[in-house]
Residue, then its C-alpha position, 0 to 999 in steps of 0.5 A: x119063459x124062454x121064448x117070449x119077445x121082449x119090447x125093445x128086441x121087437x122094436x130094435x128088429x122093427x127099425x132093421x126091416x126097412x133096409x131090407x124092404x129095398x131088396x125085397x125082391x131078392x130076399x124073396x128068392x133067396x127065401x125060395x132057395x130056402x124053403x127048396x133046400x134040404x134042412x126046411x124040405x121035411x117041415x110044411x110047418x115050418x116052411x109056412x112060419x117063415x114065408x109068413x113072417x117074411x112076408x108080413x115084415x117085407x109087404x106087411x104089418x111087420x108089427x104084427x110079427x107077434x106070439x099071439x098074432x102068428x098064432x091067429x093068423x097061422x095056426x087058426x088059435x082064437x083071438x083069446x088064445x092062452x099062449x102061455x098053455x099052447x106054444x104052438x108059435x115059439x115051438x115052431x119059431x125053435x125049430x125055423x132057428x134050427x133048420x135055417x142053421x143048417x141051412x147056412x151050414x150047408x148049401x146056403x153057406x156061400x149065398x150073399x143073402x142071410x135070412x135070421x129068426x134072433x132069439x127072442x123075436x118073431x121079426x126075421x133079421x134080413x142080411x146082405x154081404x157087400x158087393x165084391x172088389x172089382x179086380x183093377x189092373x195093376x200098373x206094370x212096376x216102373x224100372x228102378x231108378x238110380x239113387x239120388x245124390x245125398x246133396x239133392x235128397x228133400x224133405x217130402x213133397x208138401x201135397x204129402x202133409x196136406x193129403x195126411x192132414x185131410x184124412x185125419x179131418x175126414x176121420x174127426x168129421x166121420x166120428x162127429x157124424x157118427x155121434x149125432x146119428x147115434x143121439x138123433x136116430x132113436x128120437x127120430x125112430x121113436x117119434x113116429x109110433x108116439x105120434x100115432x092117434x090111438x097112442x096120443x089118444x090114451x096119452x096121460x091114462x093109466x097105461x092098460x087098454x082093452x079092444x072090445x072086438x064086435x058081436x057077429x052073432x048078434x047081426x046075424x040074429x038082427x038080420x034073422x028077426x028084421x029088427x035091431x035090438x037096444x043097449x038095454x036089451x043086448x046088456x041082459x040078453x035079451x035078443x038071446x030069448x028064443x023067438x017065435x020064428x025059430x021054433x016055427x020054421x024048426x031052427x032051433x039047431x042053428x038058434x042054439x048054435x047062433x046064440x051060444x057062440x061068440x063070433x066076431x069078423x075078420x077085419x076086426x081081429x085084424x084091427x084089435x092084433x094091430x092095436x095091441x100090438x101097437x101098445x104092447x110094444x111101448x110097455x102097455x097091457x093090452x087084452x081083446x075082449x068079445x063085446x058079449x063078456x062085457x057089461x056096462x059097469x066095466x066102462x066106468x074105467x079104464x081105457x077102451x077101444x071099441x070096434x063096431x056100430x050099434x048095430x054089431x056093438x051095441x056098447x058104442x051107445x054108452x058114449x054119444x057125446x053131447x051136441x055132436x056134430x056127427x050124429x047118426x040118423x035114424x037107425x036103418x033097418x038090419x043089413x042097411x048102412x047107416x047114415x052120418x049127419x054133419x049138422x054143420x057142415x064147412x066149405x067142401x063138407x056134405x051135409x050126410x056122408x052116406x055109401x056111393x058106388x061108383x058104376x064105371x070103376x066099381x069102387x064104393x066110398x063109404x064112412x067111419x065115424x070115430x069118436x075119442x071121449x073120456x068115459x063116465x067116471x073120467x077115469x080113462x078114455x074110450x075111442x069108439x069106431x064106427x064104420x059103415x061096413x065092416x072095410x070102412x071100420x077096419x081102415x080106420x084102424x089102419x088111420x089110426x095107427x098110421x104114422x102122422x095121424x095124430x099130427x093130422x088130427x091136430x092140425x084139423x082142429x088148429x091145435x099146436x103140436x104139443x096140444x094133447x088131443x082133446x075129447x072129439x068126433x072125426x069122420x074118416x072116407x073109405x074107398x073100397x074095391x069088392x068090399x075090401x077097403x083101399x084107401x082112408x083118408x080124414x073128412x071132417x073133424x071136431x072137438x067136443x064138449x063133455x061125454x053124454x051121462 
């Protein structure tokens, strides 16, 4: 379908946004002059799609520059939105390559920077013409002089031969130049997103992934009834019976509202787009499903991800490993964080990682507990992240997804660089700033045995 974003346009358009992330200060003016013109005046849609797609390539996930992810993000589409039924975003994109064509047609014509939408890519192509020659004064020509003699004509100069020849060696040695960027520069691009621990985790499987993104309405009901509810009963819909105290304190509008939607955060959303689009762009099948479509035999194979606590995903439960080291402790009540135990802490390590505040900066350390194991059926993994708030589960994505992550894990649990990442549990720290996270780095890690049965 016309439209529709190859991997390799979406990654060759990826490796050009760092360049202009140079001049991003000028790009956004430019951007300014654009949006102000004539062609964009008559479209607020489209002046949004294109301060949002310059935005997220020059400050943000330009990745996440993708049909299903705009579509959220812009135009408010549920995560599990059908593209292929709404083409809200390639509608929009048509029109933003249209309207910059014009653009350039006319007043923008002679600006030194290029804004472009390519065909087949939701990731704007930034361009910049070369500076203009400064003049230089020429040299008033000197008086002609008379003919030398026939008997006192010479060969050229030899400093004549010798300039020749070193620009032919500048040439060769430009051509040689040009030929090892040309083989070192795509292993070089594609070695940083395969070094990644959501790739490296997955790594060997069958190449499909589904994120199970968390279950709000059911924290809400958790936090509702002050009490939490097991595996067993979130599998057969259970917490779902209308209890007591909805029908005395005459709720049962919002019950009804409460236990029929499915709801998930914003951190989670986030996290789930950036993941897939992570996989997408290397050829894997990706699909974001809410925990409550899922069911405990769909875990037997295949790879996941699972985003949330047992608190707000209930299916995290399915895969406590034997003899972990990070355990949690005993379940706190609805609406207080949770606890990580370290059983046997090393030099600089805490024997708990619980939430500190700090009063003077106001910032609040908290923790994620990630988990990557192979499922029941040893037919696929599952990479299970834990935090203790919903910032703290949202940056260990972003740790995920960074480049080196795996590196850093390897060299955590003393493995070479060519090891595949074995079954194991890592505790990520989190700083965040009014309950937004600010920072992630890696606090402990372990390998593991085999996965609880």
């Amino acid at each position: 379908m016309a439209g529709r974003v190859d991997s390799s346009t979406h990654a060759a358009a990826l490796a050009r946004v760092g360049e202009a992330a140079k001049h991003e200060a000028e790009f956004r003016l430019h951007l300014e002059e654009i949006i102000q013109g004539s062609a964009f005046k008559g479209s607020q849609r489209s002046q949004h799609f294109l301060k949002h797609i310059v935005e997220q390539a020059l400050h943000g996930e330009p990745a996440d520059l993708r049909e299903r992810s705009i579509g959220i993000a812009l135009f408010n589409r549920p995560a599990t939105y059908d593209t292929a039924d709404d083409a809200i975003v390639r509608v929009t994109a048509s029109d933003v390559r249209k309207r910059l064509l014009q653009h350039y047609g006319n007043a923008g014509s002679d600006s030194r920077y290029r804004i472009n939408l390519p065909a087949g890519s939701y990731i704007p192509e930034f361009c910049m013409a070369a500076e203009p020659p400064h003049p230089v004064a020429l040299a008033p020509a000197p008086a002609p002089t008379p003919p030398t003699p026939a008997t006192e004509i010479l060969a050229p100069p030899l400093p004549h031969r010798w300039a020749w020849y070193r620009w032919i060696g500048v040439a060769l040695a430009g051509m040689i130049l040009a030929t090892i960027l040309w083989l070192a520069v795509p292993r070089l691009l594609n070695r940083g997103p395969r070094d990644n621990l959501i790739l490296a985790a997955f790594q060997g499987t069958p190449r499909s992934v589904q994120v199970v993104v968390a279950d709000d309405a059911l924290v809400l009901i958790q936090v509702l009834l002050d009490r939490r509810f097991t595996l067993p009963e979130y599998e057969n819909l259970a917490y779902l019976n209308t209890p007591d105290l909805v029908k005395r304190k005459e709720l049962l509008r919002f019950w009804d509202s409460l236990s029929t939607r499915q709801i998930t955060n914003v951190g989670d959303l986030q996290n789930a787009n950036r993941i897939a689009a992570v996989l997408q762009s290397r050829g894997w099948d990706t699909a974001i499903r809410q925990a409550r479509q899922m069911h405990a035999r769909s875990f037997r194979e295949g790879n996941y991800v699972i985003l949330g606590s047992s608190f707000s995903n209930p299916w995290s439960d399915l895969f406590q490993a034997k003899d972990a080291n990070f355990p949690f402790d005993t379940l706190p009540k609805p609406g207080l964080p949770e606890i990580i135990l370290n059983r046997s802490p090393r030099p600089g390590e805490p024997a708990r990682y619980e939430v500190r505040s700090d009063s003077n900066t106001g910032k609040k350390t908290t923790y994620c507990l990630v988990t990557i194991i192979h499922n029941a059926g040893r037919a696929g993994r599952v990479v299970s992240v834990a935090g203790q708030s919903m910032s703290a589960t949202e940056m260990a994505g972003a740790f995920l997804l960074r480049e080196g992550s795996a590196s850093e894990v390897r060299r955590s649990l003393s493995l070479s660089a060519a090891t595949p990442i074995p079954d194991m549990e890592m505790v990520l720290r989190v700083t965040e700033q009014n309950e937004i996270g600010d920072g992630v780095e890696l606090a402990a890690c372990r390998a593991l045995g085999s996965p609880a049965r």
